[in-house]
N, C-alpha and C positions, 0 to 999 in steps of 0.2 A: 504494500500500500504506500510506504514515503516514497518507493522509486518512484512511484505511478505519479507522486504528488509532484517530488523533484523534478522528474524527466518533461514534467504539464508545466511547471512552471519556469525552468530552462527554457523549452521551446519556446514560450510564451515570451521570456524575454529578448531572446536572439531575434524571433522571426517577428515580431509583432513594427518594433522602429522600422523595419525595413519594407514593412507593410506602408506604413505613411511616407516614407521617403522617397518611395518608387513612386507614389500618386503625386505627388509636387512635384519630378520631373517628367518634361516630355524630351522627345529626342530632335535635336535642330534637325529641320527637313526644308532642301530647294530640290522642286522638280522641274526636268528642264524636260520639255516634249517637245518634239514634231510634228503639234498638231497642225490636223488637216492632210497630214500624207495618206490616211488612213482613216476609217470611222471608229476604229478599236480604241486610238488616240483620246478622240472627247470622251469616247464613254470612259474610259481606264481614269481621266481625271476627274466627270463624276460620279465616279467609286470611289476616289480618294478623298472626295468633297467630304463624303459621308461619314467618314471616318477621318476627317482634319482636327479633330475635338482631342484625338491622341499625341498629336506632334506640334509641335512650334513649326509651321508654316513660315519659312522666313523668305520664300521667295516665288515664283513662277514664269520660268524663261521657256520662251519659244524660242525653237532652234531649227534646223534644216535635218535633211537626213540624206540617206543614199537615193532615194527615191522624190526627193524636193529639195532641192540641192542648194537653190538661190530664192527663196523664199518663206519669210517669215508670219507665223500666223496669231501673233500676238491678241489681234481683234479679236480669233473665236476663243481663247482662254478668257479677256471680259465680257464676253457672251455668255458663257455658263457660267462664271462669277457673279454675274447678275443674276442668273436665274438660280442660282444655292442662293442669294441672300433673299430671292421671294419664298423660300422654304426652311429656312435658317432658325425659324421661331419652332419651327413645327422639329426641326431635329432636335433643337433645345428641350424637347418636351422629355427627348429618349434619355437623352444625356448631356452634359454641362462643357462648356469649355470649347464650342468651335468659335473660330475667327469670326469676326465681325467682315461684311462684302467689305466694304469702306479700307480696312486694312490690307483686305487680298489685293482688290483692285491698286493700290501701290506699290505690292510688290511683283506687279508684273513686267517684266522686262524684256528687253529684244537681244534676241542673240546675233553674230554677225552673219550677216545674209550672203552665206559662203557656205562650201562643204570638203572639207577632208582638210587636207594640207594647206590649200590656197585662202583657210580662214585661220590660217596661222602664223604670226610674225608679227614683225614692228608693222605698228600702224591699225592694224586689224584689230582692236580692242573692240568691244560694243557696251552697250546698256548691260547688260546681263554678265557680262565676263565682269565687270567693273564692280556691279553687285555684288557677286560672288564673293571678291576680294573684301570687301567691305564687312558682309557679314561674317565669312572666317576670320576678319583678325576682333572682330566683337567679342567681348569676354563672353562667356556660356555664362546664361542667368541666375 
């Protein structure tokens, strides 16, 4: 019976701090898509919409790909940024802690309207590579 009591209240104090500690962190997230190469693109970011209430959202760059080589699609990321923040109350209902539209829509940024190699080097900086930098040298909250 004391092991039972001992070994309940050990556990209880090891895993319990670490119970509250994990819920005040989330983990910094920038997602960079090519959206619009593809329809998998917008849906994949609102799936991620649904579920932004887990991570510190620090950013959303559109970028190019193999398949959209010189063209950036920045617009349709504040297209569905718009349309989570007409449903943004109603996720709230689920659960606590997603992004406010107002904040996303700031951090969306453009990547440079290039693809592979030839968007690499002096000069070739954009909106989004320059965020990046910004946010990584940010102290973690």
């Amino acid at each position: 019976m004391k092991i039972g009591v001992i070994l309940g209240l050990t556990l209880l104090i090891f895993c319990f701090p670490l119970e509250l500690i994990s819920d005040n962190l989330k983990t910094r997230i920038i997602v960079l898509t090519d959206i619009e190469n593809e329809p998998d693109d917008a849906m994949s970011l609102v799936r991620f919409l649904t579920y932004a209430n887990e991570f510190e959202v620090e950013g959303l760059i559109a970028t190019t790909s193999c398949w959209q080589r010189d063209k950036i699609a920045d617009w349709r990321i504040r297209e569905i940024v718009s349309a989570y923040g007409k449903v943004q109350n109603n996720l709230e209902k689920h659960a606590s802690g997603y992004p406010e539209e107002k904040q996303l829509l700031k951090i969306i940024k453009r990547g440079y309207p290039d693809f592979g190699m030839n968007a690499v080097g002096i000069g070739k900086d954009s909106e989004g590579s320059d965020w990046i930098i910004k946010v990584v040298d940010r102290a973690d909250p």
